[in-house]
N, C-alpha and C positions, 0 to 999 in steps of 0.2 A: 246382466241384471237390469232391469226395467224400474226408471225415474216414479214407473204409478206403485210402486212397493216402497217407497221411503219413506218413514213412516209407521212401517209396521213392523217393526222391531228387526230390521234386517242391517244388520253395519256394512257399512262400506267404507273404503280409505275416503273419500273425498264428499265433501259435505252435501247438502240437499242443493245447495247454493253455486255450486260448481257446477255440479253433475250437469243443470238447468243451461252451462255457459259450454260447458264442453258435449254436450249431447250431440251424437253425430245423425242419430237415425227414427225420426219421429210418427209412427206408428198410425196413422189413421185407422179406426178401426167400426164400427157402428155398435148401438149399444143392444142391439138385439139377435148381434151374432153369437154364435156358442161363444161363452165365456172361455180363455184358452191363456198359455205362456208365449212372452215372443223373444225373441233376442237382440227386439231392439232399445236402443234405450230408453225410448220414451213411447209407452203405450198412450194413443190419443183417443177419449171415448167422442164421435165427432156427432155431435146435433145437430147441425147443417146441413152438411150433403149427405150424411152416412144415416138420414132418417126419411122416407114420405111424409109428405104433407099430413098424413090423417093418423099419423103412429107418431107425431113429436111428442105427446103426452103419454103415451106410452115406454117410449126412446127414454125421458127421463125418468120414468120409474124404476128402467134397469139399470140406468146410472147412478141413482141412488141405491140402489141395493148393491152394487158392485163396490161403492164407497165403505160398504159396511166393513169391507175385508181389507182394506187395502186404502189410501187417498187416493183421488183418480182427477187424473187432466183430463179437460173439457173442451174441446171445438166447440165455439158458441157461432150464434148470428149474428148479424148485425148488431151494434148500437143503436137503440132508439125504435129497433122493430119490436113489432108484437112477441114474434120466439127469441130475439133477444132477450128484451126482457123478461119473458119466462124462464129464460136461462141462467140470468142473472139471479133469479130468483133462489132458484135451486142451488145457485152455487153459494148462496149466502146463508141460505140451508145446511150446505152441507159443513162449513165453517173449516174445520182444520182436518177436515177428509177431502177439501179441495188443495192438489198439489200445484194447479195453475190450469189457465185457459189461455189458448190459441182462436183470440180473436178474428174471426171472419170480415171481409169487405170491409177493412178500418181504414175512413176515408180522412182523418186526421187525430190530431194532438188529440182534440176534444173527445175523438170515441173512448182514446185509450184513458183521459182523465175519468170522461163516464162510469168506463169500465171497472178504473181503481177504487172509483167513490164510492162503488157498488157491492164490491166484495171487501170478506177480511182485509182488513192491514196488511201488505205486502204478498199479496197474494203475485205469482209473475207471471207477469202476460208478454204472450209472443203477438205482435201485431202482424195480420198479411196485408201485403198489396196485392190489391188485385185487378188497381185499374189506374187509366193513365192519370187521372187526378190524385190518386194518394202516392205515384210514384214521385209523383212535384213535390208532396206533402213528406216525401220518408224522412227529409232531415230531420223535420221538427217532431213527426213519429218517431224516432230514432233517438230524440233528444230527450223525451219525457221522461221521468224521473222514472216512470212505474213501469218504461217499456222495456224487458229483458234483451229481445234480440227480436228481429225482423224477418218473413217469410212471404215467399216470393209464391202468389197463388198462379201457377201459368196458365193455367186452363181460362178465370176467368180473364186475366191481362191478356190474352191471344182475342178473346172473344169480344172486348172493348177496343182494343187497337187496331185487330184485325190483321197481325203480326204471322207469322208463319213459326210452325216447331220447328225454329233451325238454329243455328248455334250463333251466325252471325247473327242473324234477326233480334237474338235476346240478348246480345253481349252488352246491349250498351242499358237496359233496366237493370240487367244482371251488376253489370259495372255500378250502378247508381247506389244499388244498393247494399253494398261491399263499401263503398267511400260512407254513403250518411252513416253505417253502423261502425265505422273505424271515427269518424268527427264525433261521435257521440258517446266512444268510451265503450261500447258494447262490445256481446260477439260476434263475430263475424255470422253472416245471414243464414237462414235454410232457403235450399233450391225447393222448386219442384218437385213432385215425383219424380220418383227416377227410374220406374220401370221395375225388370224382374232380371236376376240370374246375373248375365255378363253385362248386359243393358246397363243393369244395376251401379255396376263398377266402373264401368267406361262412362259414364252420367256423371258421378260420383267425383272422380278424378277432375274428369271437365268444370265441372261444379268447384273443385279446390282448387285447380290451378286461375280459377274467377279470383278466388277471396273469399268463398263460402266456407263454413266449417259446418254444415250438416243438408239431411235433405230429409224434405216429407215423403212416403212409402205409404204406400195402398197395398201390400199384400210382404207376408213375413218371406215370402223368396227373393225379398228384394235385400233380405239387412245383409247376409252376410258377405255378397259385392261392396253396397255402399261403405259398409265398416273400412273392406279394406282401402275404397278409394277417398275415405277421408283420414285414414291414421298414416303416418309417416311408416315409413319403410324401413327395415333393418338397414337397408344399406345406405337410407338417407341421414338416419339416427346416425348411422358409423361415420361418415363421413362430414357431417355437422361438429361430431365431437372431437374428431383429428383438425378440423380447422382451429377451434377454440382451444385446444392444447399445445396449438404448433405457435411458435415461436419466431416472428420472419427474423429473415437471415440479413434483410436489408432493407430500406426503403418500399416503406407504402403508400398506394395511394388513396384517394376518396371511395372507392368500393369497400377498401376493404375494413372500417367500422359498420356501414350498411350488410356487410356480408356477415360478420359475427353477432351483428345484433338480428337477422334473422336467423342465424343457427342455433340462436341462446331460444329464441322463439320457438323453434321446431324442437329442440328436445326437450324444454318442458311441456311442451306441450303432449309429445310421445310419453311422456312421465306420467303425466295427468289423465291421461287416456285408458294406464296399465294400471292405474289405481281405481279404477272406476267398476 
């Protein structure tokens, strides 16, 4: 069930609020592609990159009309640009048919305070990094009161850095931004795209054993790898719960409170997942 149908009369166990914290797979999508279902959680209508230069006033007209049916999250532009603030516009338009926005190039605190001044009251915003000045910036990105969770744009961070698509090469932004969003009380971050099919999954896994709990998707054959490379495993679920039921026989040591307080962590979280 898809995070841009809440809202429109559809129950689900786990609140709008949640859904937003535990969302594993974030949907870019442009707004003038066939209208369509995905099976990820969070369909993203993107005004950004997912529009040309000369069709962004168009792009928002389909966004608004796609609001009609449904609330719908929004990829906007920058803070402080021209299609930003076109975007901004729209989204304060569209009032309680807007379910959030995924801030584009947010180079600090101030985009995202901009961004909250700008729309309804509590509207959630995922801020990206995308460049090596807002990765300096992610604590205090991270820290804002109106920032939900943090997303890792690779495409433009490779392109500012000049970083290679390699695992080592991105472990240590990747790293950075898994700590400012655990110091700041959040969820844990979204990766990158992560490709299509097994790509998908092998990304996915890599990406959670970081500290990430979701990733952004440019095409719906990527959700149902990613899904499984962010939800815990039957066998990881079974073996989390045998630890927290057993009973030692004798002397422990310092691992093992850290080891049951991440197993308390992983099965609700598998809990929260199976509710969604």
């Amino acid at each position: 069930m898809s995070l841009a149908h809440l809202g429109a009369g559809t129950a689900s166990a786990a609140s709008a609020s949640a859904r937003v914290d535990l969302a594993r797979t974030w949907l870019l999508r442009s707004p003038l592609a066939a209208d369509g279902g995905t099976a990820a959680d969070v369909r993203v209508l993107d005004l950004e990159d997912g529009l040309p230069a000369g069709r962004k006033a168009e792009g928002r007209d389909r966004a608004r009309h796609a609001a009609e049916a449904a609330p719908v999250w929004l990829r906007i532009s920058a803070a402080g640009t021209p299609d930003g603030e076109a975007d901004l516009a729209l989204g304060r338009d569209l009032d309680d048919r807007l379910a959030g926005v995924v801030l584009a190039m947010c180079a600090g605190p101030a985009d995202v305070a901009h961004v909250a001044a700008s729309l309804p009251s509590g509207v959630p915003i995922v801020a990206m990094i995308e460049s090596a000045a807002a990765l300096l910036s992610a604590p205090a990105i991270a820290a804002h009161p109106a920032t939900r969770r943090l997303a890792f744009g690779t495409g433009d961070f490779r392109r500012d850095t000049g970083m290679a698509a390699d695992r080592l090469a991105l472990s240590w932004p990747r790293a950075q931004l898994v700590v400012a969003s655990a110091a700041a009380g959040i969820a844990g971050p979204i990766d990158g795209p992560c490709g299509a099919g097994e790509q998908a999954q092998d990304a996915a896994a890599h990406a959670a054993a970081m500290g990430f709990t979701g990733t952004l998707a440019l095409r719906d054959a990527a959700i149902p790898g990613a899904h499984v490379g962010f939800t815990p495993s039957p066998d990881e679920v079974a073996a989390a719960r045998t630890l927290l039921s057993a009973t030692p026989d004798g002397p422990v040591d310092g691992s093992y409170a850290p080891a049951r307080a991440r197993a308390r962590a992983l099965v609700a979280r598998a809990e929260a997942l199976a509710a969604l």
